[in-house]
DRENBA-923690 format. One line per field, with one value per residue (C-alpha): residue in three letters; x, y, z. Coordinates in steps of 0.2 Angstrom, whole numbers. Layout:
BEGIN
res: ALA ...
xx: X ...
yy: Y ...
zz: Z ...
//
This chain:
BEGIN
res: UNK UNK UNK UNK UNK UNK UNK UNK UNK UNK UNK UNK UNK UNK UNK UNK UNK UNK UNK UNK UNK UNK UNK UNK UNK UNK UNK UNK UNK UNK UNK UNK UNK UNK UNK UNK UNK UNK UNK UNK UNK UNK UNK UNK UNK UNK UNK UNK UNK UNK UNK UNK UNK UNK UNK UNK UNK UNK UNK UNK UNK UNK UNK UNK UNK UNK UNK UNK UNK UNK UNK UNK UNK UNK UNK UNK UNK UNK UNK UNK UNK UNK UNK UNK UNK UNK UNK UNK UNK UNK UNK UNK UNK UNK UNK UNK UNK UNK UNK UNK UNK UNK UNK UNK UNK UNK UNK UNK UNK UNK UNK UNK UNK UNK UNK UNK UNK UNK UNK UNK UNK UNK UNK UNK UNK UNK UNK UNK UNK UNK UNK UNK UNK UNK UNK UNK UNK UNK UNK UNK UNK UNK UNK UNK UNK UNK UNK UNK UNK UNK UNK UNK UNK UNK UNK UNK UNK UNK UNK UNK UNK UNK UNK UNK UNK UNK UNK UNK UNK UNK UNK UNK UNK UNK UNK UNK UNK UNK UNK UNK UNK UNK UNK UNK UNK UNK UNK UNK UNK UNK UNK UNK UNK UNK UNK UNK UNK UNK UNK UNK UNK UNK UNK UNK UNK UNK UNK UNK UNK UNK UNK UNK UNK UNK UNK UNK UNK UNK UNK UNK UNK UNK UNK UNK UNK UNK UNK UNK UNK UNK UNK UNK UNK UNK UNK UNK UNK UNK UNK UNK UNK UNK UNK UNK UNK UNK UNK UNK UNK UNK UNK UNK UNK UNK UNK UNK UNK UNK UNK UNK UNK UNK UNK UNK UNK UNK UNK UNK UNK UNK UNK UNK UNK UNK UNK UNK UNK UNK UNK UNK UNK UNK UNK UNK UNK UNK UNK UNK UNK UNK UNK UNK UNK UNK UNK UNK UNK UNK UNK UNK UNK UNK UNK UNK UNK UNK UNK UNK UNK UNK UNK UNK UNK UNK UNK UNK UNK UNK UNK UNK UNK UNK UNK UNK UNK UNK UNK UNK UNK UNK UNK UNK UNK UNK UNK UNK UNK UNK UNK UNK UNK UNK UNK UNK UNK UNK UNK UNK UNK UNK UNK UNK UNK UNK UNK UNK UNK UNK UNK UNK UNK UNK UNK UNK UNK
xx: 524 531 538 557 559 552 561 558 562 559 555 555 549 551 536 536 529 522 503 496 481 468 483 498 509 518 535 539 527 534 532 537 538 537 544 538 548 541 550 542 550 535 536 523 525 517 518 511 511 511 514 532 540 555 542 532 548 555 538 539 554 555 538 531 544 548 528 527 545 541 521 511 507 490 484 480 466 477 493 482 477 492 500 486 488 504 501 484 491 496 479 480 493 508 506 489 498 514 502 491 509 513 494 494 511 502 486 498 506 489 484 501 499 483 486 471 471 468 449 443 450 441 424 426 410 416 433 428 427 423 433 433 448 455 462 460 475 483 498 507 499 487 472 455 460 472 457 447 458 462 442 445 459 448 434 443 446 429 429 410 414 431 435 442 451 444 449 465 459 444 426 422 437 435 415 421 434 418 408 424 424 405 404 417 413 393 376 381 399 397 409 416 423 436 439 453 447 449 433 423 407 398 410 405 387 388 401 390 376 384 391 373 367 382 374 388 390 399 407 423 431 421 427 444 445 440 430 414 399 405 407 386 380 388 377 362 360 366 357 373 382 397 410 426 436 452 462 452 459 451 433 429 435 423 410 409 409 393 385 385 378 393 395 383 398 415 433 441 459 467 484 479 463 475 476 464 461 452 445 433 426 425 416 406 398 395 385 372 370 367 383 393 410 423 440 454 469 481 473 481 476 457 454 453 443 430 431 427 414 395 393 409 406 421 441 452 460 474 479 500 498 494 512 505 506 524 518 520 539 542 529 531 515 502 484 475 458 449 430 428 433 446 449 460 474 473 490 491 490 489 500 511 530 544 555 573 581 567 570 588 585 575 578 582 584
yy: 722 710 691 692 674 654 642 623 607 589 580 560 557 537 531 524 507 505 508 495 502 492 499 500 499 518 515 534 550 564 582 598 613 629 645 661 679 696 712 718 703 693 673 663 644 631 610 598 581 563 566 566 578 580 581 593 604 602 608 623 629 628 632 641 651 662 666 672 680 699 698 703 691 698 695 677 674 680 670 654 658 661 645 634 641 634 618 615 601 590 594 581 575 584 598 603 599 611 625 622 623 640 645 640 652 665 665 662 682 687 682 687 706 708 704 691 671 663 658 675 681 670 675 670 659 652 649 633 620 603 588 568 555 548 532 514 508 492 488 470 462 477 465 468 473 484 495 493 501 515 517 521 533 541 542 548 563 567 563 560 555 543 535 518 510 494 484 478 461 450 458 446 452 468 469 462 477 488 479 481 498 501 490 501 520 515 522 539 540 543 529 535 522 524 508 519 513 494 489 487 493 477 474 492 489 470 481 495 484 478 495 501 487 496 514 522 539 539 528 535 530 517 514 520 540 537 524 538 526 515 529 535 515 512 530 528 510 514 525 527 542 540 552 556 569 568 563 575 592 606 614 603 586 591 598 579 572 583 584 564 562 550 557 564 572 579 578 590 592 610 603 594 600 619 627 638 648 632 627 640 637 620 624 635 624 611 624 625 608 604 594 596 595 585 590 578 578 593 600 614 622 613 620 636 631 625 638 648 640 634 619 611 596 591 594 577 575 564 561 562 548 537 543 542 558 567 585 580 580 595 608 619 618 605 609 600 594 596 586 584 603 612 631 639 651 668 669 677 668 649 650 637 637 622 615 618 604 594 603 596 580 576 585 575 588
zz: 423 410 411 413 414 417 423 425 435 433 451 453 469 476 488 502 495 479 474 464 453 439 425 432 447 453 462 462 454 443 444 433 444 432 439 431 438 432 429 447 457 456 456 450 453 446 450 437 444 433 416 409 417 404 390 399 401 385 378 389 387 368 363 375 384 369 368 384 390 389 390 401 414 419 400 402 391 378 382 384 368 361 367 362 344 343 351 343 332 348 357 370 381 389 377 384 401 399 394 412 421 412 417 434 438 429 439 455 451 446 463 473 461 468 485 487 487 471 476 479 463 455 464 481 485 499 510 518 506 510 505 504 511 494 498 496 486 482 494 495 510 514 511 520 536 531 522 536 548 533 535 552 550 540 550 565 557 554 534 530 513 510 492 487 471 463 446 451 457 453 451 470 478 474 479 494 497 495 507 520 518 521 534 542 537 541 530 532 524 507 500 482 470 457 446 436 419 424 414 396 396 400 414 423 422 431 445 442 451 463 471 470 483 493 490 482 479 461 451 442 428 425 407 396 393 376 376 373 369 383 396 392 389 407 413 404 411 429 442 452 444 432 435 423 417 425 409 398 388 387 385 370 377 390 377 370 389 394 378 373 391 395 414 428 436 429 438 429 436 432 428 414 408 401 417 426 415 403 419 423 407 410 428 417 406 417 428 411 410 430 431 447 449 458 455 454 462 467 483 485 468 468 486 475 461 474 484 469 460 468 456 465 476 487 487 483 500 502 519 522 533 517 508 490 483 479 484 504 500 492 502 513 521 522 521 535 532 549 550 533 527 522 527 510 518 516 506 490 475 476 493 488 493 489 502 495 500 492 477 478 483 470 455 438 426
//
């Protein structure tokens, strides 16, 4: 069996309303949707949300196409290998994330050659896997009891473990938003709390306090992705976990994460980090340290890496109902968590099939 072609497609897809974060505000995501056919008839597919999507493309199809076109798509430690010897000069960044689109379609015919789903051929631990809400944005005019009755969506639905954004308004406001939520979700949710990079080091620490008064379960991205020494001042001083990795490449941006002791917990999200195949590692090294893992984003390839892997905490879950991801528009089918888990299909490969029309109504490039 050999590659015959890839093909890519740029995706901007407009939100209902726009999500305000600590960084930014996101009026529409982007997505590069990678398409890899082998000789045998074989598609593997691949979508790499966030990021830019024409960059990510461009990268694919002129540095990375002609590396793989004709290979064999089962050899994917040598392909990543060979791709990341030619991008190892631009380590970081939409490089590293082209090479985890080409990854991903080459697992998903690994996966659909073989017959299996992509989590039991990567070892199969377990096929329910459980999962947190992922919530708790910034909206115009959603205020307090607009995430309050968020909290109660989500807990009708049997989610024991919701997350909420902070760092977008004032340290008070935002302590009060925490309070809301636990009043709501009660002292048996576990309340997860992502400040998006929002502080300096000192900052997090005086937030850091305040959300351990509110037993919180982690505290994510507490710092900038870089800002090392500050990521592991905030966790040495802090007995709430500090979780981060979601913006990281590869094994050795991870490497320096775990081994600086800047994080308890890892985020590691397969559509940035290099692909699944650089994810496993990743899962790998954690599991020598004690480190468990949170994957960001992307449900419906993390339900496979926790469904793989036994140092794997939760699946990110977002609810369609809270319209902020792009993927709900251009799926097939929608996972449905039920009572706080997920059950992974027994379709081969990563399961995942595009809505044509989407495709069409969408498509920039």
């Amino acid at each position: 069996m050999k590659i015959k072609s890839i093909e890519t497609l740029t995706l901007a897809v407009p939100l209902d309303r726009p999500i305000f974060f600590a960084t930014r505000v996101v009026k529409e995501r982007d997505l590069t949707v990678t398409r890899i056919t082998t000789d045998d008839g074989i598609v593997g597919l691949s979508c790499v949300p966030i990021g830019e999507p024409l960059s990510i493309a461009a990268i694919i199809e002129r540095k990375l196409k002609p590396l793989v076109v004709g290979e064999d798509p089962l050899d994917v430690e040598r392909l990543w290998d060979r791709m990341y010897m030619e991008m190892r000069r631009d380590r970081k960044g939409a490089a590293i994330r082209a090479m985890s689109a080409v990854d991903i379609a080459l697992w998903d015919i690994k996966g659909k050659y073989f017959n299996v789903p992509l989590y039991k051929l990567l070892g199969g631990y377990r096929k329910r896997v459980p999962c947190y809400a992922s919530g708790g944005y910034y909206h115009e005019g959603k205020g307090l009891k607009g995430l309050a009755e968020e909290m109660e969506l989500y807990l009708k639905h049997g989610f024991t473990a919701v997350k909420i954004k902070i760092g977008a308004v004032s340290v008070k406001e935002d302590i009060e938003r925490v309070k809301t939520a636990r009043k709501v979700i009660g002292p048996d949710v576990q309340l997860l709390i992502d400040a998006n990079n929002a502080y300096d080091a000192p900052t997090a620490i005086q937030v850091g306090r305040a959300l351990e008064e509110q037993g919180a379960f982690f505290f994510e991205e507490p710092v900038r992705p870089d800002d090392l020494q500050g990521s592991q001042l905030v966790a040495d001083v802090l007995d709430i976990p500090v979780a981060s990795g979601e913006l990281e490449y590869t094994l050795w941006g991870f490497r320096d994460l775990i081994g600086n002791r800047a994080v308890d917990m890892i985020q590691p999200d397969a559509t940035v980090v290099g692909g699944i195949t650089e994810w496993t590692k990743v899962a790998a090294l954690a599991k020598a340290y004690h480190i468990p893992v949170s994957p960001h984003w992307e449900q419906e390839v993390h339900m496979h890496m926790v469904g793989a892997f036994p140092n794997t905490l939760w699946v990110e879950y977002f609810m369609r109902e809270i319209g902020v991801r792009m993927e709900d528009k251009i799926y097939a089918d929608f996972v449905v968590a039920r009572d706080g888990f997920l059950d992974i299909p027994d379709k081969p490969g990563l399961g995942i099939e595009l809505k044509s029309e989407a495709i069409k109504k969408y498509r920039i490039a």
